[in-house]
N, C-alpha and C positions, 0 to 999 in steps of 0.2 A: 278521638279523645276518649279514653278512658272512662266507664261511667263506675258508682257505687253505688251501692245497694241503696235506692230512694233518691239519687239524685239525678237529674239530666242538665246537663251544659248545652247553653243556645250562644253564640255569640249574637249581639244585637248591636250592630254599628260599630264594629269595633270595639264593643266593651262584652267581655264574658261573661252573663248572665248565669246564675241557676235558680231551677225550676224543681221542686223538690215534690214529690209523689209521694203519695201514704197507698199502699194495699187493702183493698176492701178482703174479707173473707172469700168472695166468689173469687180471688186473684190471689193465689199465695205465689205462683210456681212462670207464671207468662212474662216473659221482658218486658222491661220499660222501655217505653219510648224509643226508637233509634235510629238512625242516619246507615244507608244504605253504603255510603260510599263518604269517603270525605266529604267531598262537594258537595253534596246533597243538600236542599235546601230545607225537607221534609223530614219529619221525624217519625217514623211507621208506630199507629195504635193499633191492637189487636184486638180480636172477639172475646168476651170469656164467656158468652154463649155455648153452648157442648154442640149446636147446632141451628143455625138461621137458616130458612128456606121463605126467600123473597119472590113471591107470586110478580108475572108482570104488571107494572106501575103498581104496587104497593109499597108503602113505605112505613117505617120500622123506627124506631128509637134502639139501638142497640148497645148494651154495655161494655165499659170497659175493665170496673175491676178496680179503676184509679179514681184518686183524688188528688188535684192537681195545686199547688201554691205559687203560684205567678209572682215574680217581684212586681212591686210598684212601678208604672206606666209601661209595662208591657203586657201587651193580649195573647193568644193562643189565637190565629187562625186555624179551623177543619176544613180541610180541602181534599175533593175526590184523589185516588189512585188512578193513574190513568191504562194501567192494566187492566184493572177489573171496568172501566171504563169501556173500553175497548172490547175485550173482549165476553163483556156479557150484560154491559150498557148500566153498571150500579154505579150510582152519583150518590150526592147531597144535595136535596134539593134547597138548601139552604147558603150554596157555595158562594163565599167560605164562609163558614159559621166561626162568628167571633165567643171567646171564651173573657171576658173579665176577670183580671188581677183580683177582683172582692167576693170571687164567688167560689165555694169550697165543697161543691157537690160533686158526686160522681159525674166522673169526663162518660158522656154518651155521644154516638154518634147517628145522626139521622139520615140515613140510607134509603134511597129508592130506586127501585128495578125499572129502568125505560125500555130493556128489551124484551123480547119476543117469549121468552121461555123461563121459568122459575129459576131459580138460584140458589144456593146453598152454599152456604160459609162455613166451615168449621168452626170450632175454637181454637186461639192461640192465629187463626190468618189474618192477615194484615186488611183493615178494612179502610183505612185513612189516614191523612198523615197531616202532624199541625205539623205552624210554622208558626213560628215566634218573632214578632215586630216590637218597638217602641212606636208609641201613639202620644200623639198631643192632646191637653184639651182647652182647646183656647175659650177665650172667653164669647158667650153670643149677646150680640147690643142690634139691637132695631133702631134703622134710622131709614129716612121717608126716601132716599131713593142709593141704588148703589153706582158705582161708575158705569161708563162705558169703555166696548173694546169696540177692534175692528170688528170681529166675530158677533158679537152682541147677541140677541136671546138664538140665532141659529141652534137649532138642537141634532138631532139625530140625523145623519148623514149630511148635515148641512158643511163641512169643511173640505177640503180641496177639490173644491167643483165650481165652476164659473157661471 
């Protein structure tokens, strides 16, 4: 899909969303946001850092550049690349970090080093990719007990085991 200067298209259920960026000063010249491939469900944010060098397990706040305008009842998930994942163990230790429709600060991404040896980002490389959902937000009411299932309070590894 086609993007212009400040805007990105998400589809969200079927219905065509846009997500429209403003450029801070530190960003005149780095792409917005963008899908790798058609299919892609991720949109790549990039550093505008000149350079990040991520000590192991340290973790970072790092900028983007942007400021993001979300329609009404859709969020921004940040969720790791699973390149830089893999091959030199930088996540989010916040996976996925939700971004709110009402919040209009710069898009930051919080990064940490799990492997063995430092790390070093450029600017302009792809550090993280959102993803764009519709979210509900139903109503919350307190009442003195909730139903039962078969399942019932079972929790963590408690299902298909006898």
């Amino acid at each position: 899909m086609p993007q212009r200067r400040g805007l990105s298209h998400a589809v969200v259920e079927g219905v065509t969303a846009t997500v429209r960026f403003t450029r801070l000063p530190s960003n005149p010249d780095l792409p917005l946001p963008g899908r790798a491939t058609d299919q892609a469900a991720g949109y790549d944010v990039r550093s505008v850092e000149d350079t990040v060098t991520l000590q192991p397990g340290e973790i970072r706040l790092v900028p983007t550049g942007l400021v993001m305008e979300l329609p009404e009842g859709v969020e921004c998930q940040v969720r790791p690349r699973s390149g830089l994942a893999l091959k030199h163990g930088i996540t989010l230790p916040n996976s996925p970090g939700t971004i709110d429709p009402d919040y209009r600060g710069e898009l930051g991404v919080i990064l940490q080093n799990l492997g063995p040896a430092p790390v070093t980002l450029d600017r302009g490389e792809r550090i993280a990719q959102l993803v764009f959902a519709r979210f509900e937000a139903p109503d919350v009411l307190e009442v003195d007990h909730v139903s039962d299932t078969q399942r019932g309070s079972g929790g963590f590894g408690s299902t298909g085991t006898t």
